[in-house]
N, C-alpha and C positions, 0 to 999 in steps of 0.2 A: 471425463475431463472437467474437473471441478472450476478452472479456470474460465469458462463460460459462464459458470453461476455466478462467477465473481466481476467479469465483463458487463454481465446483464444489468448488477445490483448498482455496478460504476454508473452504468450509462441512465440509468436510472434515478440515481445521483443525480448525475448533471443535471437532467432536465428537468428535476423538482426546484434545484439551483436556479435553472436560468427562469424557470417559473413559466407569467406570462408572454415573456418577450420570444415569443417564437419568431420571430424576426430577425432575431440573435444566430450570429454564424458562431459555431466554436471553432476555435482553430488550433487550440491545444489542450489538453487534462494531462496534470501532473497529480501521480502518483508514490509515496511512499512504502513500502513493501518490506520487510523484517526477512532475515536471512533465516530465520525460522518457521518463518510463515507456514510453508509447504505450497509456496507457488512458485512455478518453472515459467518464469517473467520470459522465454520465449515463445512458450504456450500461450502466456494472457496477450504477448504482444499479436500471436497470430488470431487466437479467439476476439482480438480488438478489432482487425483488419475487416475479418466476416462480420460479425454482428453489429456494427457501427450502422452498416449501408441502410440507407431509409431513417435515421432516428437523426438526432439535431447533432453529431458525433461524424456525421459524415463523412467531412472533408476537415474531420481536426486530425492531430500525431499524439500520440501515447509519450510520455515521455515519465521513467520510473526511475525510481530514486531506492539507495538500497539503504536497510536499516541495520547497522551492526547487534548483532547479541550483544547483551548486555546482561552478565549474572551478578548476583549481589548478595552479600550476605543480611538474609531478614532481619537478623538482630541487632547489629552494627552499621548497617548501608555500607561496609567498605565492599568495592569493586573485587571481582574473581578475574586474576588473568586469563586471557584467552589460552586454552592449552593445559592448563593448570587443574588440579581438583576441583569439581564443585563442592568446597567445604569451607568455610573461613579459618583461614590458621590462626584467627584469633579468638574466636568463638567456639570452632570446631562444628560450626550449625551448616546444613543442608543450603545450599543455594537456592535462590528464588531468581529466575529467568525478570528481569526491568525492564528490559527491552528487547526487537525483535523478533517479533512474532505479530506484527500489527501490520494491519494493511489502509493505508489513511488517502483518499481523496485530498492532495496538498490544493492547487489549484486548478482553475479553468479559465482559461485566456478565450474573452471572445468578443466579437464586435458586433455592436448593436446600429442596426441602421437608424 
């Protein structure tokens, strides 16, 4: 379950984030995540659950944001309908994947005493 490598790297995040202030309660991590990713955002939400307990993550909520695909054509940037060829019917060129496939740390809400 790949999605614990990905939990680890999060939480790992944060706490480079919140730095020295280990005093700092989190109480939320907001997440962006691509529809291509290859992550099962029920997996990472339950790999959050476990691997939290003990780290500065404790007593925060996961909270995921989903990223549409996005294809494009390289040579033109015009946009590929969803559904559609990956080809440009203007160009006739191969689609390149813009977006959705990224996995981004958006924020961390947390209160510092």
């Amino acid at each position: 379950m790949h999605e614990y490598s990905i939990v680890q790297s999060l939480v790992s995040a944060v706490e480079a984030a919140v730095g020295d202030r280990r005093n700092a309660a989190v109480h939320r991590v907001e997440v962006a995540i691509g529809e291509v990713a290859g992550v099962d955002c029920g997996l990472l939400t339950t790999a959050f659950e476990v691997f939290r307990a003990g780290t500065l993550c404790e007593h925060a909520s996961l909270t995921i944001e989903s990223i549409a695909a996005l294809w494009q054509c390289p040579n033109c940037g015009v946009a590929i309908e969803r559904g559609k060829s990956l080809r440009c019917a203007l160009c006739n060129e191969p689609a390149r994947l813009a977006a959705g496939d990224e996995i981004f740390l958006q924020r961390i809400e947390l209160e510092v005493a």
